[in-house]
C-alpha positions in Angstrom: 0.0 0.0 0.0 2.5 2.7 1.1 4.7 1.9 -1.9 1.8 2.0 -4.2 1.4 5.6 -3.0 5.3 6.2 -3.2 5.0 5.4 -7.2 1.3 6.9 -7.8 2.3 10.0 -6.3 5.6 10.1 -8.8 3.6 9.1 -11.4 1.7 12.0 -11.0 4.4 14.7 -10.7 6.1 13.2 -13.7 3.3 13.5 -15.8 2.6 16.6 -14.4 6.1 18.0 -15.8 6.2 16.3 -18.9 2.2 17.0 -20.0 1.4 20.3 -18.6 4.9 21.4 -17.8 4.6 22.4 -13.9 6.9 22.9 -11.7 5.8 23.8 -8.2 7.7 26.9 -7.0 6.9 27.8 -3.5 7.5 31.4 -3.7 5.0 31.5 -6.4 1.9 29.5 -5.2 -1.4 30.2 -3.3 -1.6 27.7 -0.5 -4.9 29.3 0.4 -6.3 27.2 -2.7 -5.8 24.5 -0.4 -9.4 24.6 1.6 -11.4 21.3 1.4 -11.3 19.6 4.2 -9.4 16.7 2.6 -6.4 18.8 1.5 -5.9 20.5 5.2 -6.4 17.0 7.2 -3.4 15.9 4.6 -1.6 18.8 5.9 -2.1 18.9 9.4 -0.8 15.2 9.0 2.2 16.4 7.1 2.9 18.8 9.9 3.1 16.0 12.6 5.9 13.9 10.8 8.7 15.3 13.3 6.4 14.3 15.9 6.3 11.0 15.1 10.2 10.7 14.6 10.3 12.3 18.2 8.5 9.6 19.5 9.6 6.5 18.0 13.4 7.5 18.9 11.9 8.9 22.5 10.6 5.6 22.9 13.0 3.6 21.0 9.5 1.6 18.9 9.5 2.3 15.4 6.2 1.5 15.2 5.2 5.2 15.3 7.2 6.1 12.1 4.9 3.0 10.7 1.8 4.1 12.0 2.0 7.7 11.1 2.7 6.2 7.6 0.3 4.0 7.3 -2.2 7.3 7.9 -0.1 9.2 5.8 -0.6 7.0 2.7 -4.3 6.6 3.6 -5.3 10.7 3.7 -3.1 11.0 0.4 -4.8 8.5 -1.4 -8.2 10.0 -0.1 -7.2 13.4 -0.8 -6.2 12.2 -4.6 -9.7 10.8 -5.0 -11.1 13.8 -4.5 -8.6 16.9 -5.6 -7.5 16.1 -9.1 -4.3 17.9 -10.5 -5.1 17.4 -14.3 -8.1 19.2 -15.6 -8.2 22.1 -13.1 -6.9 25.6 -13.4 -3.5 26.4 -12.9 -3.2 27.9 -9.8 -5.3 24.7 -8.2 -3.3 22.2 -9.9 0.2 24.0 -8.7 -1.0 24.0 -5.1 -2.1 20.4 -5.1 1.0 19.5 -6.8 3.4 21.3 -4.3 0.9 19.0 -1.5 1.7 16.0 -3.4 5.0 16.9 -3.9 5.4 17.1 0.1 3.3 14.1 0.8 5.7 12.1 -1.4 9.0 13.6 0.0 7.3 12.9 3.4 6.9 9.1 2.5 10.3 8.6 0.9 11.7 10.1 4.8 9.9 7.6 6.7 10.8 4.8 4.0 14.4 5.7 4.4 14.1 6.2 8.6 12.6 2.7 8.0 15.2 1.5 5.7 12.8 0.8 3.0 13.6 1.2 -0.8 10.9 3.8 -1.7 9.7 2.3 -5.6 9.3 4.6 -8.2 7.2 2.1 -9.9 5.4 -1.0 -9.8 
């Protein structure tokens, strides 16, 4: 499941550069596009990721990184059902890709923390 998400969620920026030639710039993007509920939960999440690293080394159980994973991949793959990139304006699509973007490079941490090979493909 988690490295399903790993290689959708490149998939996605790939295409993303090669169709419609984005490249999420932070400077340049409204993250108040972000507002459905799906898209903040995803971000609150993102926003706990240190927390989680805290406690698994605090209380020396990986389990934590695993767990916060686990609920990582699951809100991504919700919020992707729901908040396309393709087909919607510019400004919308650049915001959701710089959320992907994040909630991949968020994965690939724990994958490494984990010493997991993230996939870019299956």
């Amino acid at each position: 499941m988690c490295h399903y998400a790993h290689a959708r969620l490149f998939s996605l920026i790939k295409k993303c550069q090669r169709e419609l030639n984005l490249e999420p710039q932070i400077e340049t993007i409204d993250l108040d596009l972000l507002n459905k509920q799906s898209e903040l939960t995803l971000i609150q999440h993102l926003a706990r990721f240190e927390e989680a690293i805290w406690q698994a080394y605090h209380d020396y159980e990986p389990y934590h990184v695993v767990h916060y994973l686990f609920q990582l991949v699951k809100l991504t793959n919700i919020c992707l059902k729901e908040n396309y990139v393709l087909n919607e304006c510019e400004n919308v699509a650049m915001a959701r890709l710089l959320l992907y973007s994040c909630s991949k490079q968020v994965i690939q941490n724990a994958f490494n923390i984990l010493g997991i090979e993230a996939l870019d493909s299956i």
